[in-house]
N, C-alpha and C positions, 0 to 999 in steps of 0.2 A: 119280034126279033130283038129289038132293043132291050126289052125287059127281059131277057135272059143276058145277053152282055152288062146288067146291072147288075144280076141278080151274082153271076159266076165274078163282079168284078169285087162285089161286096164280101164272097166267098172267101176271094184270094188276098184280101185287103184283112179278112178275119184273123185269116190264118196267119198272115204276117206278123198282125199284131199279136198273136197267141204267142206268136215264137221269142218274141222278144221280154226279156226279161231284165229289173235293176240291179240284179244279182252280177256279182262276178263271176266270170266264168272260172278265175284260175285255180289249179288243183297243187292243194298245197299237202306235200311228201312228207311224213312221220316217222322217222323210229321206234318199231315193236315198243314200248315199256318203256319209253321216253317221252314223262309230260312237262312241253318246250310253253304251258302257258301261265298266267302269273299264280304266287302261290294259293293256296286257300287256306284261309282263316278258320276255317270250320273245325281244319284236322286237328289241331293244335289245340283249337275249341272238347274235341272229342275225346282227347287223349286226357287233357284234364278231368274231362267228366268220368269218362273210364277210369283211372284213378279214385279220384271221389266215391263211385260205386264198390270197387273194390275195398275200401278202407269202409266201407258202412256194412258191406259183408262180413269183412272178420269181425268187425265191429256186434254181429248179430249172431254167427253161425260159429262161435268158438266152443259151444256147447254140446258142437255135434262130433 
């Protein structure tokens, strides 16, 4: 009898712990096509190189 009140206490003691998480829980509200986070470098990065591709284009296909 005792080793099933261990067995259900270890059960409910699992589950506890399952539930808990270091996450936050709070939910954070967005606007559709509003990005509210820091800029990125990359784009700015891409836009350059898109460029650069374009000029090595005409640079190659003025022939056609």
């Amino acid at each position: 009898m005792k080793r099933n009140w261990l067995i259900a206490a270890i059960w409910v003691l699992l589950a506890v712990l399952v539930g808990c998480s270091s996450e936050s829980r709070s939910v954070t509200m967005h606007k559709p096509g509003v990005y509210k986070g820091d800029s990125d470098e990359l784009i700015a990065k891409s836009q350059q190189q898109q460029q650069v591709l374009n000029d090595r284009f005409k640079l190659v296909q003025t022939d056609r």
